[in-house]
C-alpha positions in Angstrom: -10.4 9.3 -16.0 -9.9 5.5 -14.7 -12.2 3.6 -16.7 -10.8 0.8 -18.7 -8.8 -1.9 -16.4 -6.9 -4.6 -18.1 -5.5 -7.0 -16.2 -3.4 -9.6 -17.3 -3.0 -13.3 -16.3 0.3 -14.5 -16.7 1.3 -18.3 -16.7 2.3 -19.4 -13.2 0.1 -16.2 -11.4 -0.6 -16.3 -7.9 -4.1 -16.6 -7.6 -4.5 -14.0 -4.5 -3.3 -11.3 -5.7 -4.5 -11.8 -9.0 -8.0 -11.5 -6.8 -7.1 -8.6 -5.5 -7.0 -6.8 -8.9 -10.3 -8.5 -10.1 -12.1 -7.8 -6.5 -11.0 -4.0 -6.7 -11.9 -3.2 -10.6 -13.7 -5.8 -11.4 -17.0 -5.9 -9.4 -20.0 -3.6 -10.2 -20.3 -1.4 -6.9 -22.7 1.3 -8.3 -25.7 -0.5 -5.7 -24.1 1.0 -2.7 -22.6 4.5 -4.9 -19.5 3.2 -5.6 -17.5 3.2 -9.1 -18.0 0.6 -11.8 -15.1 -0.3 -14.1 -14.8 -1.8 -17.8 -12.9 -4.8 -16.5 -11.0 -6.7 -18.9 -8.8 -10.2 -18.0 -6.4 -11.0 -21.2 -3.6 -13.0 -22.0 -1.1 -13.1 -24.3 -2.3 -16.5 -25.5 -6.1 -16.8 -24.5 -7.1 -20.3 -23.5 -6.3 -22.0 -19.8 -3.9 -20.5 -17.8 -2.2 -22.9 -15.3 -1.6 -20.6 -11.9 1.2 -21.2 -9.5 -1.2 -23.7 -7.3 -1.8 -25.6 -10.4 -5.5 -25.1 -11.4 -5.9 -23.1 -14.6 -8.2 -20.1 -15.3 -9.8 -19.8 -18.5 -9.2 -16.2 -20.2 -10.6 -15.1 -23.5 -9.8 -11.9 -24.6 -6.3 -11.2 -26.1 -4.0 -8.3 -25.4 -5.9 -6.2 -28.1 -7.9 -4.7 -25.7 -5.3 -3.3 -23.8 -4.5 -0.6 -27.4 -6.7 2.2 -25.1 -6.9 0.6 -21.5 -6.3 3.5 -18.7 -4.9 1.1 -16.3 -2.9 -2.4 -16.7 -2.3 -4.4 -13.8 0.2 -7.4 -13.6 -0.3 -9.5 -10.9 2.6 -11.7 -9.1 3.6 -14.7 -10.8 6.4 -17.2 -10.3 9.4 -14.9 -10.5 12.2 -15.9 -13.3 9.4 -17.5 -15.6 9.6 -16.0 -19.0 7.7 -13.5 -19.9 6.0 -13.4 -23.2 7.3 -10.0 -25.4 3.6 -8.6 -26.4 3.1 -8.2 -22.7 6.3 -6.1 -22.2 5.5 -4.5 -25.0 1.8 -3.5 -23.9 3.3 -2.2 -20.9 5.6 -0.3 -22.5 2.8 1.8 -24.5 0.7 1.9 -21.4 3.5 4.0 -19.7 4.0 6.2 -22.6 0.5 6.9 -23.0 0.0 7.9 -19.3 -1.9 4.9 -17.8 -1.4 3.6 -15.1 0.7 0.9 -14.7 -0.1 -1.5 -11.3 2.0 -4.7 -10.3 1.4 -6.7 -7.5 3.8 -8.2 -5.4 6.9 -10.5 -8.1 4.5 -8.6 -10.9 7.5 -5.8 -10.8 9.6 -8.1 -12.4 7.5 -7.6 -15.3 7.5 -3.8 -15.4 11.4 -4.7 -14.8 11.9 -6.2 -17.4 9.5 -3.8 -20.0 12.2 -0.6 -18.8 9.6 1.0 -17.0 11.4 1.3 -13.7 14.4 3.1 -14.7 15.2 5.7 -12.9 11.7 5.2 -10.7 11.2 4.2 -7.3 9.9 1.1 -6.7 8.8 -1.7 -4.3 7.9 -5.8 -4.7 7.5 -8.3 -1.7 10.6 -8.0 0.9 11.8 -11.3 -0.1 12.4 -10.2 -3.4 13.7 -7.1 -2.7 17.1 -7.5 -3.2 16.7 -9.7 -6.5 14.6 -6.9 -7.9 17.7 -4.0 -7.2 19.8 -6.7 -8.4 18.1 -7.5 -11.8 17.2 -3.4 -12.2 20.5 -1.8 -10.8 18.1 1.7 -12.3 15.1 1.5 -10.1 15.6 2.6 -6.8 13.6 -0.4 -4.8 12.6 0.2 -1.2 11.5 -2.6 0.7 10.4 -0.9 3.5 6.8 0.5 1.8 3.7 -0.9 1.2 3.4 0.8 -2.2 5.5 3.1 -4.2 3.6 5.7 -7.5 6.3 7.0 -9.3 4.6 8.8 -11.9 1.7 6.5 -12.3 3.9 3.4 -11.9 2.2 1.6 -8.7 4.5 -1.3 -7.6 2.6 -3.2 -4.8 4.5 -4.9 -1.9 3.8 -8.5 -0.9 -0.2 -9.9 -0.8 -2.2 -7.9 0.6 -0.1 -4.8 0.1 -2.0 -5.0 -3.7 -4.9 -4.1 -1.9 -3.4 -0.3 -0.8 -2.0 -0.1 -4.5 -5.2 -0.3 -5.9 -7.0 1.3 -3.3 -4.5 4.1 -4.0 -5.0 4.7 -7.7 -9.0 4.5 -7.3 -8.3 6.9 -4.6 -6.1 9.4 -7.1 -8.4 9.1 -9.8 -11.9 9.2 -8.1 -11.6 10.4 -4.7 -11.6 9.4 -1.5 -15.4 8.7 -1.4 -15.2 6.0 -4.3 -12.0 4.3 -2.4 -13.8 4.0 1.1 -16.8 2.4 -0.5 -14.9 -0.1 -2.1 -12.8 -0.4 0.9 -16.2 -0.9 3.1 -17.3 -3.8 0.8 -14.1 -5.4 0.8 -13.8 -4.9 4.7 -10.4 -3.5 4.9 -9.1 0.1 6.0 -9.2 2.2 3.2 -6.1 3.2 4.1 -2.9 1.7 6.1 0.0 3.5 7.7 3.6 1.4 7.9 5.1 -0.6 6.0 6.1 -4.1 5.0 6.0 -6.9 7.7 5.0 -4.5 10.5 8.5 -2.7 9.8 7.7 1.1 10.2 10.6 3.1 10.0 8.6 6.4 9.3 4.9 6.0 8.8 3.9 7.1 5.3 1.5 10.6 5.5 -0.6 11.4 2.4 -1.7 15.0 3.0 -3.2 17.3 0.1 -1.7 20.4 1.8 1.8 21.3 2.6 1.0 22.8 6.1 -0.7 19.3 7.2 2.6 17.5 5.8 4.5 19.6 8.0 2.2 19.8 10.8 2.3 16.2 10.8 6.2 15.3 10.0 6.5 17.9 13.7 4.0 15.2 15.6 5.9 12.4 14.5 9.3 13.7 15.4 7.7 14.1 19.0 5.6 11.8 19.7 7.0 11.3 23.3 5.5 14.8 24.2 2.2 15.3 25.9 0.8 16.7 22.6 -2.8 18.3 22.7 -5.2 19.4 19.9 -4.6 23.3 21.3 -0.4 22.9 20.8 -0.7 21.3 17.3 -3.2 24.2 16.5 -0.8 26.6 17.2 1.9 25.0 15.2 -0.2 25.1 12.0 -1.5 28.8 12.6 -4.8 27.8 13.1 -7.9 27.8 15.8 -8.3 24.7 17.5 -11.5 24.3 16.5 -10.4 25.0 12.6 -7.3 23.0 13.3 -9.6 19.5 14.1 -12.0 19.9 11.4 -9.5 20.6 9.0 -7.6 18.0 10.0 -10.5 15.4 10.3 -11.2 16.5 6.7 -7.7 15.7 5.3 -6.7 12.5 7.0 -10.1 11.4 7.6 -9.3 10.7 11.3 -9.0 12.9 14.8 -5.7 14.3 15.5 -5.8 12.3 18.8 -6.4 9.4 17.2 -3.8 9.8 14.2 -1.4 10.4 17.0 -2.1 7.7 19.3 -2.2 5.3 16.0 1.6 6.7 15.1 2.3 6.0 18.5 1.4 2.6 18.3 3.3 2.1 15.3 6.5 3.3 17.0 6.1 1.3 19.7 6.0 -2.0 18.2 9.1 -0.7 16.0 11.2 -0.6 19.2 9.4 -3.6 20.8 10.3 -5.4 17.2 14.3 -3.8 17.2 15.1 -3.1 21.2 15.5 -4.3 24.3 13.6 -1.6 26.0 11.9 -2.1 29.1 8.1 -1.5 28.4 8.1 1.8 31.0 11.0 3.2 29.1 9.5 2.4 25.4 5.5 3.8 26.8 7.9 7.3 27.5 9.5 7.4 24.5 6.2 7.2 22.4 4.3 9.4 24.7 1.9 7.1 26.3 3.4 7.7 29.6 3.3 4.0 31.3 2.9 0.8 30.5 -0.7 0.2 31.7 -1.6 3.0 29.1 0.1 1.4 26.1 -0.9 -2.1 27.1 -4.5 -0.1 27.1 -4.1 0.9 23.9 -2.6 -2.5 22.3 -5.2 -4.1 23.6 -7.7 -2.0 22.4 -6.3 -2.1 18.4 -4.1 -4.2 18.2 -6.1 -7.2 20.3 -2.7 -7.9 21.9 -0.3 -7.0 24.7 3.1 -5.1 24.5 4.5 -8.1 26.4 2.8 -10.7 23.7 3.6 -8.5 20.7 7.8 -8.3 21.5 7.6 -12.5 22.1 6.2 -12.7 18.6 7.6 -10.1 16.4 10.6 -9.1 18.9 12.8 -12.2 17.3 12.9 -10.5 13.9 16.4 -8.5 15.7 18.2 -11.4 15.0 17.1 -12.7 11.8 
């Protein structure tokens, strides 16, 4: 059960997403149904903390209550600062005793450097990517995810990618009821597709049942087909009708509109990586034309194909 939350402030944090970890656990959201944790902010030496913008936050409690905690979270800090050897070693018990273990962006440089990412997979902002494989040539670091849980091991991606962590381990632990609600207060989506810096290479799906994983792997490998709810029906061995509720139920969306997001998401991957007209990149995704993807960037994305590739588009050659 996900109760106790330490979190713990380490000199030289980043005060964002050390926000993120207090705004998720640490806010009573029992007025609107939603979960209430025992939220604990420690130190290894109580007193001021000087963060990375140089104003200092003033924590009390020491890493003592962190003995019986079922979740520590480490937010970012400045990378290559020192880090004090009662934290490592709090992390270290937290992972053998089955908590969960959360780090926020450069905060996987302390679960690094504690041993708990060897032989795990793991993720940190892409512009430390690289220095994290470097420094942990035993975690297998992918820079391309918002999140990786290995084994209750949640390394968070850059900023706001903290927010899906969390949202993810209140998910696992409480349900998707107690993660919406605290996804509805915070106004963000309780859950993102894609990956780091709009980079999708394949959309992450979280599915609770193998024949949705599979149903949903099939859509993805082709999108640029006229798919309807009746065709994806059949491929799960289902009625339609059966096929949209339960579908509706798992990934708390419409088929139609799962596909048409995934759509999206592939478009602006080859807008991002290609030189693809816009007709040619609206066929391979399956919207048809242009004027029906530019409908549909509009629409979520508040921006045109055309706008989109002049913005991102330059990535190619960086």
């Amino acid at each position: 059960m996900l109760n106790k939350i330490v979190c713990i402030a380490l000199p030289g944090m980043a005060p964002f997403e050390f926000g993120v970890i207090c705004e998720v656990f640490g806010i009573d959201r029992s007025d609107h149904g939603g979960p209430t944790f025992d939220f604990h902010l420690t130190a290894a030496e109580p007193g001021p903390i000087r963060t990375k913008l140089g104003f200092d936050i003033i924590v009390t409690e020491g890493l003592d209550a962190a003995a019986d905690a079922d979740l520590i979270a480490i937010p970012a800090y400045q990378n290559g600062s020192e880090i004090h050897p009662e934290i490592l070693r709090v992390v270290r018990e937290a992972e053998a005793r089955g908590a969960w273990v959360l780090s926020v962006c450069s905060g996987a440089f302390v679960l690094g450097e504690a041993g708990i990412l060897n032989g795990r997979r793991s993720t940190t902002h892409w512009m430390y990517t690289d220095d994290l494989a470097a420094a942990f040539p035993e975690t297998d670091v992918d820079p391309d995810v918002l999140f990786v849980d290995d084994d209750k091991v949640v390394t968070g991606a850059g900023t706001a990618a903290g927010i899906d962590a969390a949202l993810h381990i209140v998910r696992k632990e409480l349900g998707a009821a107690a993660a919406n609600i605290v996804a509805k207060r915070m106004v963000v989506p309780p859950q993102r597709d894609g990956g780091q810096s709009q980079f999708i290479q394949s959309p992450v799906v979280e599915c609770q049942s193998d024949s949705f994983a599979v149903v949903t792997e099939w859509m993805l490998q082709n999108l640029d087909q006229p798919l309807t709810v009746d065709q994806l029906a059949r491929q799960s061995l289902m009625s339609p009708r059966t096929f949209a509720r339960r579908f509706r139920a798992e990934l708390g969306t419409t088929p139609t509109a799962w596909l048409n997001r995934q759509r999206l998401l592939r478009a602006q991957q080859l807008l991002e990586e290609t030189t693809q007209s816009l007709e040619m990149i609206a066929a391979d995704t399956g919207f048809g034309g242009a004027a029906v993807m530019r409908h549909h960037f509009i629409k979520v994305l508040q921006t045109t194909p055309t706008a989109y590739r002049r913005a991102f588009g330059a990535r190619r050659a960086g």
